[in-house]
VEXRO-924484 format. One line per field, with one value per residue (C-alpha): z, x, y. Coordinates in nm, 4 decimals. Example, Ala and Ser with C-alpha at 12.3 -4.5 7.8 and 13.67 -1.06 7.14 Angstrom:
VEXRO-924484
Z [0.7800, 0.7140]
X [1.2300, 1.3670]
Y [-0.4500, -0.1060]
//
This chain:
VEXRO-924484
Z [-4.2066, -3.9227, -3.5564, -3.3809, -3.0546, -2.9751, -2.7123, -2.4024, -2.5215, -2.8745, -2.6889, -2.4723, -2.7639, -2.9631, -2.6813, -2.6380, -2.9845, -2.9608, -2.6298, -2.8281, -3.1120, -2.9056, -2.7376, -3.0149, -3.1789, -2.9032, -3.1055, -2.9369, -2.9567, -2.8641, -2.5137, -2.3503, -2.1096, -1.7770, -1.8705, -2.0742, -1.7756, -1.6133, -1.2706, -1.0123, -0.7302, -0.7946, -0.7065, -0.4391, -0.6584, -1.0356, -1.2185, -1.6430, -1.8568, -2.2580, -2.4628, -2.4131, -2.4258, -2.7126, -2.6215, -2.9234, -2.9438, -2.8264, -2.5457, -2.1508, -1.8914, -1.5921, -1.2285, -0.9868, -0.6825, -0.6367, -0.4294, -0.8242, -0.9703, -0.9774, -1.0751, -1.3677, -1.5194, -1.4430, -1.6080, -1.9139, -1.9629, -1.8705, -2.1548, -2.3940, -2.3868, -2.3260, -2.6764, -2.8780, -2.8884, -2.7392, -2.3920, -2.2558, -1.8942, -1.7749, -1.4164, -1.5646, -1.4468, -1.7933, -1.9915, -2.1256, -1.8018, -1.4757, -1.1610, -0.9143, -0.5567, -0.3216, 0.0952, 0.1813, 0.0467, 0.2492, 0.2841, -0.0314, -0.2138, -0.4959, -0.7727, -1.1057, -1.3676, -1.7383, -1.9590, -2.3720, -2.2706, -2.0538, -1.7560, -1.4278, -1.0913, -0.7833, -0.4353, -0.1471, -0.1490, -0.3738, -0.3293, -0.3916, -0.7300, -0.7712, -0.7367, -0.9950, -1.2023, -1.2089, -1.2758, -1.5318, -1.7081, -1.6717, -1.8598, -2.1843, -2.4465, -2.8279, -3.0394, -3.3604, -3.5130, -3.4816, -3.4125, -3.1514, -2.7812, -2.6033, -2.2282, -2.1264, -1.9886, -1.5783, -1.2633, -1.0131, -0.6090, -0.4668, -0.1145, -0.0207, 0.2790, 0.4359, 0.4711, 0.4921, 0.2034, 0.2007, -0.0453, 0.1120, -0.0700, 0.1255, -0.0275, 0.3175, 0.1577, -0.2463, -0.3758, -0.6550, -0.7662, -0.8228, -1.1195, -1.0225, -0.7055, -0.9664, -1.1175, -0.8165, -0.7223, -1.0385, -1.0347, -0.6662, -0.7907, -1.0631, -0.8206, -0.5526, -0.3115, -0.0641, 0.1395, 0.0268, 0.3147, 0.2497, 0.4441, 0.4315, 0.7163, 0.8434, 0.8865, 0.5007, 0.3932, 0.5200, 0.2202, 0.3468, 0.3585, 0.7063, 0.7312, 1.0326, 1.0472, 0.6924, 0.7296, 0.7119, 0.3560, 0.3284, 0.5015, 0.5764, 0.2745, 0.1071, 0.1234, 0.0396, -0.0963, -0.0893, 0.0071, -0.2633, -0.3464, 0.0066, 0.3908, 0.4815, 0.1386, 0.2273, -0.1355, -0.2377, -0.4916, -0.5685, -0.6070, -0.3651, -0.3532, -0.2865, -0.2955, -0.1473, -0.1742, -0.1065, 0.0438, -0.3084, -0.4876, -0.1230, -0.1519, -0.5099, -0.4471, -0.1767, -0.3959, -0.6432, -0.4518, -0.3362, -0.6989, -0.6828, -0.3158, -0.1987, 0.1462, 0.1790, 0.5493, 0.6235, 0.8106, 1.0500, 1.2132, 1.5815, 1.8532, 1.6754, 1.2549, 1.3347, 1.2025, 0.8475, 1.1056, 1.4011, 1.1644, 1.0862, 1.4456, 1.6554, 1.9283, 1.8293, 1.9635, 2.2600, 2.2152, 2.1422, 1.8635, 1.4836, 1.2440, 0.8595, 0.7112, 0.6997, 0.3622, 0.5674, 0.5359, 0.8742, 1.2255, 1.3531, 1.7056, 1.8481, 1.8852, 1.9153, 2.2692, 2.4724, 2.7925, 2.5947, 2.5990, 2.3279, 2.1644, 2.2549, 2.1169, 1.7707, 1.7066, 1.8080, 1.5843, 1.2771, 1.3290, 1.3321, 0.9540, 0.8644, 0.9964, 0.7575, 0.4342, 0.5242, 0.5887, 0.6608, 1.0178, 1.0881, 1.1223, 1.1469, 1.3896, 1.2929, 1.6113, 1.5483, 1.6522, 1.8023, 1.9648, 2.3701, 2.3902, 2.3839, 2.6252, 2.8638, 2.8161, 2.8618, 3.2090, 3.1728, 3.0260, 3.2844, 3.5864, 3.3998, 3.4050, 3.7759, 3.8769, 3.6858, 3.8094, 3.4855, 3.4874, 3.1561, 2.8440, 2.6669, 2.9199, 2.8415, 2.4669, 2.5025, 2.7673, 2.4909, 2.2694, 2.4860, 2.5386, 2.1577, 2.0600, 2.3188, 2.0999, 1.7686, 1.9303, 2.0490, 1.7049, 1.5985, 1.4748, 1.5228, 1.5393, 1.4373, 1.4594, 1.4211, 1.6563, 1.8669, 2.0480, 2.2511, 2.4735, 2.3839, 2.2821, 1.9303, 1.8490, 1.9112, 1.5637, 1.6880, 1.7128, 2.0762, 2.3343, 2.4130, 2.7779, 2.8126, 2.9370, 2.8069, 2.9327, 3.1634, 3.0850, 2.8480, 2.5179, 2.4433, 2.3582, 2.0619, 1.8736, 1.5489, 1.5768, 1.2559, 1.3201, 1.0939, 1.3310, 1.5912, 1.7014, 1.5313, 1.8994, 1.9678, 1.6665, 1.8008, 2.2041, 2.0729, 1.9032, 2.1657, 2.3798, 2.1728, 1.9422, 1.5858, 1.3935, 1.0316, 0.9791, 0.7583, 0.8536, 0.7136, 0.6242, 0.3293, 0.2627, 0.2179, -0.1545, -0.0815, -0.0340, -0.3786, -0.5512, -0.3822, -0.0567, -0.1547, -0.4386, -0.6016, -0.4749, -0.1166, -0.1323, -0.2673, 0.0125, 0.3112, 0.5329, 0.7541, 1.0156, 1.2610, 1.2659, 1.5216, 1.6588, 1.7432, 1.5177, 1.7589, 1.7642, 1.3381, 1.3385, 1.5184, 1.2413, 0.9958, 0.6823, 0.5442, 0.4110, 0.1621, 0.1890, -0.0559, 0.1209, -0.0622, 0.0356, -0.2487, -0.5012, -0.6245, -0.9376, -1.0359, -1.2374, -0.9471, -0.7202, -0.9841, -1.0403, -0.6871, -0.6540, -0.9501, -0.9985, -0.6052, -0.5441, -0.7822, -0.5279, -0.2285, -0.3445, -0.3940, -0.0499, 0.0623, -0.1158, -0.1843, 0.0419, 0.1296, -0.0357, -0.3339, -0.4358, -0.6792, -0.7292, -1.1268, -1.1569, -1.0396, -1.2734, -1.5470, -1.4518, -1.4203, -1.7603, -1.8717, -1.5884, -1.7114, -2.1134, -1.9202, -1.7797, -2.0919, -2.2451, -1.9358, -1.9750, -1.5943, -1.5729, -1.3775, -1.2930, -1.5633, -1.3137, -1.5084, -1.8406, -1.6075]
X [-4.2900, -4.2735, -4.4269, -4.3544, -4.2085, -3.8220, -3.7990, -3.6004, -3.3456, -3.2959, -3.2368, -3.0136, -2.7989, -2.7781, -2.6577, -2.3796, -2.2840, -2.2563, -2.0738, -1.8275, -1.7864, -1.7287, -1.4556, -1.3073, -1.2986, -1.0722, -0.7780, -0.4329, -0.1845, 0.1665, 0.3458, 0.5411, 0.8372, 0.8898, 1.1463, 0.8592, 0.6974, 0.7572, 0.4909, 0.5364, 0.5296, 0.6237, 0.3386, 0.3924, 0.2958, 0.3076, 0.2569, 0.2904, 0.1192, 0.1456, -0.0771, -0.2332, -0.5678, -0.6393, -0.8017, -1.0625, -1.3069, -1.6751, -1.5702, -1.7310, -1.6534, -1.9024, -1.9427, -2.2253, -2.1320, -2.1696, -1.7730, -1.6837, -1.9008, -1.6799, -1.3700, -1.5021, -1.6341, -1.3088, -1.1282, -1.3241, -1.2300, -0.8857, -0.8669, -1.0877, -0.8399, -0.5135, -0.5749, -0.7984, -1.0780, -1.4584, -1.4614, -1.8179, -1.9605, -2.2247, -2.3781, -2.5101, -2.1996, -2.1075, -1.8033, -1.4375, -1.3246, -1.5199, -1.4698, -1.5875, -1.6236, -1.4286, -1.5024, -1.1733, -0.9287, -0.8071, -0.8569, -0.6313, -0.5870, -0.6675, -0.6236, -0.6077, -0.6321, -0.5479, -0.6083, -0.6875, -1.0716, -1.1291, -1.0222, -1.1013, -1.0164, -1.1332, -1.1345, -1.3534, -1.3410, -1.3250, -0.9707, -0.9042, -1.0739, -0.9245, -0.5425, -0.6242, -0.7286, -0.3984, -0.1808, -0.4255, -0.3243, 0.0425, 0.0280, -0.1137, 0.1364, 0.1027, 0.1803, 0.3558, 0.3215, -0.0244, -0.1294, -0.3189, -0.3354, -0.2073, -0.2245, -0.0039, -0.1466, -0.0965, -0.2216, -0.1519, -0.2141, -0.1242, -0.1464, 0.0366, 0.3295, 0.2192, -0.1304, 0.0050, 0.1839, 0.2215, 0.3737, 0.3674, 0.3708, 0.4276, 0.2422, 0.3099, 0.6442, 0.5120, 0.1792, 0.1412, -0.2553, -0.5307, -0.3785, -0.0362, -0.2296, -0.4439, -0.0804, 0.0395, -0.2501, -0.2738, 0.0871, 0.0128, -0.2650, -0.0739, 0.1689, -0.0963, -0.0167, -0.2885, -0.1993, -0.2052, -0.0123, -0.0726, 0.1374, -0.1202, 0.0086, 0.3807, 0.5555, 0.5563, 0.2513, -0.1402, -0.3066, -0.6736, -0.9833, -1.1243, -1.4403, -1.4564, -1.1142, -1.0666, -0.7349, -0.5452, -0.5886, -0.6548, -0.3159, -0.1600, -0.1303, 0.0664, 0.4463, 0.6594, 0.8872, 1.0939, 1.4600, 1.6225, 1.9016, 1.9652, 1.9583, 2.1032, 2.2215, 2.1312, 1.9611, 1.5785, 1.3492, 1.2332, 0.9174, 0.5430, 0.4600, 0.0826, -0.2423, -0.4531, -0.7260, -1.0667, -1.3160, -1.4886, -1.1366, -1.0483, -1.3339, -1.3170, -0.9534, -1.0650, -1.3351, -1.0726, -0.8084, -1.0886, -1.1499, -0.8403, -0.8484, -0.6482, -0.6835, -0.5683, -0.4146, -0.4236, -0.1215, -0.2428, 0.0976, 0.0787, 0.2429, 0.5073, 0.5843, 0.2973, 0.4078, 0.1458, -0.1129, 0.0346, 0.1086, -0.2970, -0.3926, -0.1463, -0.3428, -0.2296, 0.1468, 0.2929, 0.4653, 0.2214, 0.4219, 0.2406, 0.5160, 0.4544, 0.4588, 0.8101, 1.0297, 1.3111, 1.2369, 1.3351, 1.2112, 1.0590, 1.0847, 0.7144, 0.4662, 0.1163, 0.0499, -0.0760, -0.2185, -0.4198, -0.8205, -0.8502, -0.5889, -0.6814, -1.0353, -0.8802, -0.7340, -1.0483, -1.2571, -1.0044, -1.0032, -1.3876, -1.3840, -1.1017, -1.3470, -1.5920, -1.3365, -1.1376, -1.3026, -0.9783, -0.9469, -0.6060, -0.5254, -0.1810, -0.1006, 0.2621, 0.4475, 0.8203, 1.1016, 0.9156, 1.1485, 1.1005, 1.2707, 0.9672, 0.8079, 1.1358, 1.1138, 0.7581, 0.6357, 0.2626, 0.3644, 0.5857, 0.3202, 0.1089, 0.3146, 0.4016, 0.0436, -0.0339, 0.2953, 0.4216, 0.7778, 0.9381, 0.8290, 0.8364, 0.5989, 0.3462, 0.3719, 0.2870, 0.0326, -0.1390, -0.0787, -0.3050, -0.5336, -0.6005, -0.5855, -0.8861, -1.0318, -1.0284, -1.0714, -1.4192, -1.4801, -1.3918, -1.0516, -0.6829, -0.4392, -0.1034, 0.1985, 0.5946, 0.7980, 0.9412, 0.5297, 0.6838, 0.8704, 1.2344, 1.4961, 1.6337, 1.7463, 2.1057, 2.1756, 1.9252, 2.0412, 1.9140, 2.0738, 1.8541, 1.8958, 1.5001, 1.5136, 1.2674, 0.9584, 0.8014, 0.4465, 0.3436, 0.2355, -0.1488, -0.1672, -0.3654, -0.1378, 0.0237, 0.3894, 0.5556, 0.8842, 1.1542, 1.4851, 1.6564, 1.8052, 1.5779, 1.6067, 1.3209, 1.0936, 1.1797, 1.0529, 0.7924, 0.6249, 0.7187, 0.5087, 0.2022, 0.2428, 0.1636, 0.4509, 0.4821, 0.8578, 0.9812, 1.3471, 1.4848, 1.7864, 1.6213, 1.2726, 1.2992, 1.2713, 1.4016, 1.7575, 1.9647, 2.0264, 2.4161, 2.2215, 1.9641, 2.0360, 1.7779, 1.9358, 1.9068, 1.5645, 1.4222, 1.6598, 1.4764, 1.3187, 1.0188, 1.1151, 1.3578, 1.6096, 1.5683, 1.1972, 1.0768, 0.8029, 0.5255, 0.5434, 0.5664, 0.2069, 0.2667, 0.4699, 0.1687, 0.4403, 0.6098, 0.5839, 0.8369, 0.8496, 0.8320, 0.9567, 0.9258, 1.1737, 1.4032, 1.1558, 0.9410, 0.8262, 0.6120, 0.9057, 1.1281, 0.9279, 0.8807, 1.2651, 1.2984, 1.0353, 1.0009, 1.1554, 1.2250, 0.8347, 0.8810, 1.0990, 0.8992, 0.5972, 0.7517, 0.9149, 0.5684, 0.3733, 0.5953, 0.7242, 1.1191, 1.1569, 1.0151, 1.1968, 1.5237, 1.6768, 1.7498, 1.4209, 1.3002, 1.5178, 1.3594, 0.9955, 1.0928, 1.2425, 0.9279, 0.7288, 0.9423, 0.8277, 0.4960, 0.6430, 0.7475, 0.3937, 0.2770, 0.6008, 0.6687, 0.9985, 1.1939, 1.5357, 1.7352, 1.9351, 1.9156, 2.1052, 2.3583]
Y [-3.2220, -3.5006, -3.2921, -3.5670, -3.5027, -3.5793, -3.8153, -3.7855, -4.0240, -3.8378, -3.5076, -3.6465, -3.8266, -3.5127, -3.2925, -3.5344, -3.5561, -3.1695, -3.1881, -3.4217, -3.2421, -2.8964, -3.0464, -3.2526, -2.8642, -2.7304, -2.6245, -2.7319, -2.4517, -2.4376, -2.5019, -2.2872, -2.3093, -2.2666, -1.9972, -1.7689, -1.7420, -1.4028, -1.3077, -1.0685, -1.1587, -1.4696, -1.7135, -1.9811, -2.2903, -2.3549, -2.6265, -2.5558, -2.7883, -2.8563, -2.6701, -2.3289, -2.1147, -1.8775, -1.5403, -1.5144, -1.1977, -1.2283, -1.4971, -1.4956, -1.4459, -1.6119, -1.5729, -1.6898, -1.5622, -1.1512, -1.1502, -1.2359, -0.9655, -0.6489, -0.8400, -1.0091, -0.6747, -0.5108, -0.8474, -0.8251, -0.4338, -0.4772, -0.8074, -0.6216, -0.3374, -0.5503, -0.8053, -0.5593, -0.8371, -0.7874, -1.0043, -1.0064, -1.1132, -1.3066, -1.4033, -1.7698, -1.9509, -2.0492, -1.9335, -1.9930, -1.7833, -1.8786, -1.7168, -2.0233, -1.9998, -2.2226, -2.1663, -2.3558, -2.0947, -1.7917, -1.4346, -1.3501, -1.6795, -1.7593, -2.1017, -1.9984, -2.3159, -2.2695, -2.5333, -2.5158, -2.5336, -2.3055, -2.0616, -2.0827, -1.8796, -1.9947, -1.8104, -1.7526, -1.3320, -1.0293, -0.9856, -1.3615, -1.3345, -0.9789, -1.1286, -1.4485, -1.2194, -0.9866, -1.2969, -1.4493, -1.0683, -1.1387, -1.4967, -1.3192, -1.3900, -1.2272, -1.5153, -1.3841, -1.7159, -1.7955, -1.4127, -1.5134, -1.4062, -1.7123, -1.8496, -2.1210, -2.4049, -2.3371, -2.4320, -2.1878, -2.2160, -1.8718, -1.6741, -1.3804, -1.4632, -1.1480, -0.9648, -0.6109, -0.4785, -0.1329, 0.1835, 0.5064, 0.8477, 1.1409, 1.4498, 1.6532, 1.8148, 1.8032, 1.8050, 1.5106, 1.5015, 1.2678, 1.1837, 1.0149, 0.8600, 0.6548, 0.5458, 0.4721, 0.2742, 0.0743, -0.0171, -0.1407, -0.3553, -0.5631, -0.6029, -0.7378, -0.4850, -0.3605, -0.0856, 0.2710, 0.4540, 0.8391, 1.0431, 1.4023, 1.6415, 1.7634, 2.0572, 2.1253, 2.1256, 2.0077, 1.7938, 1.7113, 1.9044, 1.9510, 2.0955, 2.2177, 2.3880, 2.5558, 2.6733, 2.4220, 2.3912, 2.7591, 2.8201, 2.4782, 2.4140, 2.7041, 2.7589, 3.0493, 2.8485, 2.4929, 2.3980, 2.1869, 1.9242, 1.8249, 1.8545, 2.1993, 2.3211, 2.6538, 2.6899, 2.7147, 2.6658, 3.0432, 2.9538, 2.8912, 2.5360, 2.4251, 2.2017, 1.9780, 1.6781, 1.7790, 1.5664, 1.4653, 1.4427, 1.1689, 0.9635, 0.9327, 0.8322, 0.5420, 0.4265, 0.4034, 0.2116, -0.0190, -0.1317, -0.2335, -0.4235, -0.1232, -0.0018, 0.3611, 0.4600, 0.8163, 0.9528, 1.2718, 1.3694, 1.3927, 1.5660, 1.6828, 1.7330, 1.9713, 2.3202, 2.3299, 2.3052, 2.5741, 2.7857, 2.8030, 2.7716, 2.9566, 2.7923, 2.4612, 2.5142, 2.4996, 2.8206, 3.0535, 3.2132, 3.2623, 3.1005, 3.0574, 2.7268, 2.6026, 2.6568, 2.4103, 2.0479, 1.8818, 1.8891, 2.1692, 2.3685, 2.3519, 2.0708, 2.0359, 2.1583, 1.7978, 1.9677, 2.2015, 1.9903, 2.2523, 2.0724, 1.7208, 1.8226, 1.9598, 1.6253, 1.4108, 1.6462, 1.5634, 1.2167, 1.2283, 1.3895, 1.1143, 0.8653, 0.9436, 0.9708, 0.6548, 0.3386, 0.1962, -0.0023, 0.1616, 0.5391, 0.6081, 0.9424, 0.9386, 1.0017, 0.9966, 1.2782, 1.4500, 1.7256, 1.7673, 2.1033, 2.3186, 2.0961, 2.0954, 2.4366, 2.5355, 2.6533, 2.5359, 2.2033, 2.1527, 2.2552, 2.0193, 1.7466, 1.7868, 1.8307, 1.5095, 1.2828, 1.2505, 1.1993, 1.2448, 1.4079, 1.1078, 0.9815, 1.2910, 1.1998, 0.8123, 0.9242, 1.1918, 0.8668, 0.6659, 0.8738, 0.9347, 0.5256, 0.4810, 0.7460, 0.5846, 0.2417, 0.3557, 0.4391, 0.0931, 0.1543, 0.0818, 0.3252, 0.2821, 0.4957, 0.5142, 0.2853, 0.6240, 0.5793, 0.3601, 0.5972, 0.4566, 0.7100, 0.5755, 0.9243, 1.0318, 1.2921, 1.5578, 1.9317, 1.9545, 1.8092, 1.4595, 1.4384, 1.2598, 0.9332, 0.6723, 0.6531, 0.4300, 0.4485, 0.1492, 0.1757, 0.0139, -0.3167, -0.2010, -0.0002, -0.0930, -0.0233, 0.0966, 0.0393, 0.1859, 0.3005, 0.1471, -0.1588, -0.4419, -0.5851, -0.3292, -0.4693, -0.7960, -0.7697, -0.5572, -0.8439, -1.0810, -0.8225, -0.8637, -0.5684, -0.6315, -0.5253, -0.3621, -0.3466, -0.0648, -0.0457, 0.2752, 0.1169, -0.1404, 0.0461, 0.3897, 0.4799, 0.8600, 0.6961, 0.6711, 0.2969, 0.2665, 0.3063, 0.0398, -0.1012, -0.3588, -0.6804, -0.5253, -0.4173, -0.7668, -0.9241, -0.7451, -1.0212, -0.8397, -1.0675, -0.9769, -1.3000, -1.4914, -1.4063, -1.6870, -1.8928, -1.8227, -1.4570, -1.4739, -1.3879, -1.0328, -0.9092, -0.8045, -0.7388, -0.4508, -0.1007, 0.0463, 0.4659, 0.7445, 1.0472, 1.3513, 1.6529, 1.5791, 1.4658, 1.7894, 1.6312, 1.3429, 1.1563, 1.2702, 1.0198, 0.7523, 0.7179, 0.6191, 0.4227, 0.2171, -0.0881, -0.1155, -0.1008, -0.4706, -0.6014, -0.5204, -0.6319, -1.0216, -0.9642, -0.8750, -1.2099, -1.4532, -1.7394, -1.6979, -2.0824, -1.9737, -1.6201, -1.6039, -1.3136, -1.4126, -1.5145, -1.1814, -0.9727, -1.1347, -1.1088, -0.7333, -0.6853, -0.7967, -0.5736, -0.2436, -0.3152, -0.2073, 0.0761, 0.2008, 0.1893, 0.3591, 0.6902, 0.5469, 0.7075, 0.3819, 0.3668, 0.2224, 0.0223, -0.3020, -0.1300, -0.0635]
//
């Protein structure tokens, strides 16, 4: 046997005659067309190539950098489950799928590049990685011929048009569970959306666990019984309607949307939509009358009563427990139609209001308003509400005679306006004013109306932008949030037939530069998105059989 040493050069020859005949072994596989490929959202620049990678069992996956960590893990499940094969993960930087770090791309961008060597997805944070990863899921192709899991040969550049891109679920009215949230949430995810918007108190019902005042779950969050089919029919359900999140169950629920680069927004209605909450803490009201949660959907008579510090402490104390569930920056405190009669008609509020030189009620509630965002901004956060904050009067279908004028306090600068009715003229000079914007006009984002309301084609048409704003006030509007109201949608595949496949087309409206969506294009990607849905018993509208 010959122990003589190799030298350097032998070593180095041999390694290269492996290197050679590794790559001369890469298997070329078929190409595909642009037409077989099918992403949503739509990325902002694609470039196919010939050829295509096969997905084999016991290939890597590699990272170096720990922003890549959780993704690849959760890649290498979601593959391993997706093609049936055994994807593994390692941290040596080495692999047929390499997450690679890359300081010059943005918050959310990402490159994925797919060649028949290798995979790799390069971005500069979690959510970057997190978003390469989703498409690289979509480009999986089952290839009959060769029965092999094939991806095309691709280079993708891709960053989202918009960094707010919201669904909201409103549990306030029906109770849905941990459960359907996860659905929701995962659907969100493949379609790279990142805001959770949880609507968890109203008249209807109180959904969160407060600690320190235990009945609003113990009461708020209990109902007699539920009106049904539609506004005023006069009818009900028959039947008590309940539940609600506990802490544990809400923090599981964040850590879950997080996975998923999910930020979840708690909505804690206030002054008015307040009656779930009055009708635990008589206290609460500005009437001082004890009223059972509402059976009515709608707007209710009394508000939270503003001049009460009792009050104004009630609120600070739930925010301080919402603090510590939700680590989002924003908290939205809701805000809209609120109804002024009981304040017009309320002696003490009035007495207050004179003592204090406050004009108009609208000026007490964007003055209460105020008072509450320097709250949460000394707790480092943001709060955001519906556009009526603002003091202007975009109500004119209310029972009550509106005879309040709009106010004339001003708003602070720090507020996130959600605006969603009204002339878009008032989205527009609010973000010429320096208000960020997110732009949820009833009229093209609310999933509660039916398809001949918003159909499809509408829905993926919505521009966030008002027209004409100018360029330099673009940045102000922060994106868009679509709306799942619940009065009319008791059941879990109630609210799924609404929202799903609009959610698709807000999502693409959300990421996707104007220049680069098609309508057609879309439709196909979806077809292709609702063979998913099918898997998944996602009850979706069947709007494209029609």
């Amino acid at each position: 046997m010959n122990n003589q040493p190799y030298s350097v050069k032998t070593v180095f020859l041999a390694c290269a005659t492996l290197l050679t005949l590794t790559t001369a072994c890469v298997r070329e596989h078929r190409s595909f067309t642009a037409d077989e490929i099918n992403l949503l959202p739509q990325p902002n620049e694609v470039q196919l190539s010939e050829n295509s990678f096969a997905l084999e069992d016991g290939m890597t996956i590699a990272f170096l950098n720990d922003k890549a960590q959780k993704v690849a893990h959760k890649l290498s499940d979601d593959l391993s489950s997706l093609t049936s094969t055994k994807i593994y993960v390692s941290d040596s930087g080495n692999g047929n799928i390499v997450f690679d770090l890359d300081p010059n791309l943005g918050k959310e961008a990402y490159t994925l590049e797919v060649s028949p060597k290798g995979i790799t997805i390069s971005a500069n944070t979690s959510a970057g990685f997190f978003y390469g990863s989703e498409t690289l899921k979509q480009l999986v192709v089952k290839d009959a011929q060769e029965s092999l899991r094939l991806i095309p040969s691709i280079t993708i550049k891709d960053s989202p048009r918009f960094g707010w891109r919201a669904y909201m679920l409103d549990e306030a009215r029906y109770f849905h569970g941990t459960d359907f949230v996860k659905k929701i949430l995962d659907q969100m995810a493949s379609l790279k959306m990142n805001v959770f918007h949880w609507h968890l108190t109203d008249d209807a019902g109180w959904r969160v666990e407060i600690k320190k005042y235990p009945k609003l779950t113990e009461v708020g969050a209990f109902r007699s019984d539920s009106e049904i089919e539609t506004w005023g029919s006069g009818k009900l359900s028959g039947e008590a309607h309940g539940g609600f999140y506990t802490q544990e169950q809400i923090m599981e629920l964040v850590a879950y949307a997080a996975e998923r680069h999910i930020t979840i927004v708690p909505e804690f209605e206030i002054p008015g939509h307040s009656s779930a909450a009055i009708a635990s803490y008589t206290w609460l009201g500005t009437a001082g009358e004890d009223i059972d949660v509402p059976v009515k959907f709608g707007r209710h008579y009394d508000n939270y009563d503003v001049t009460n510090p009792k009050v104004e402490q009630f609120v600070k104390d739930v925010l301080l427990e919402l603090f510590e569930l939700f680590p989002s920056e924003v908290i939205h405190i809701g805000g809209d139609e609120v109804g002024y009669e009981v304040w017009n008609k309320s002696k003490h509020v009035q007495d207050y209001m004179e003592a204090n030189g406050i004009t108009t009620v609208a000026d007490l509630q964007i003055g209460f308003t105020n008072k509450i965002s320097r709250f949460i901004e000394q707790h480092n956060r943001r709060m955001m509400g519906w556009n009526e904050i603002m003091g202007k009067n975009i109500h004119d279908d209310f029972e009550e005679k509106k005879d309040d004028k709009d106010a004339e306090t001003e708003l602070a600068k720090n507020i996130v306006v959600h605006f969603w009715k009204g002339d878009l003229e008032l989205a527009t000079s609010a973000a010429q004013e320096g208000y960020g914007i997110v732009n949820s006009l009833h009229s093209n984002t609310y999933l509660d109306y039916d398809y001949k309301s918003i159909p499809l084609e509408k829905a993926y048409g919505f521009d966030p932008i008002p027209k004409g704003l100018e360029p330099q006030y673009h940045k102000n509007i922060y994106g868009l949030g679509c709306q799942m109201w619940c009065e009319w949608t008791p059941t879990n595949k109630d609210v799924e037939q609404q929202t799903f496949p609009r959610i698709a087309a807000y999502a693409e409206v959300g990421w996707t530069n104007t220049e680069n969506k098609d309508f057609n294009n879309f439709l196909k990607a979806l077809q292709v998105k609702q063979q998913e849905w099918d898997i998944l018993g996602i009850n979706y509208a069947k709007i494209l059989e029609e």
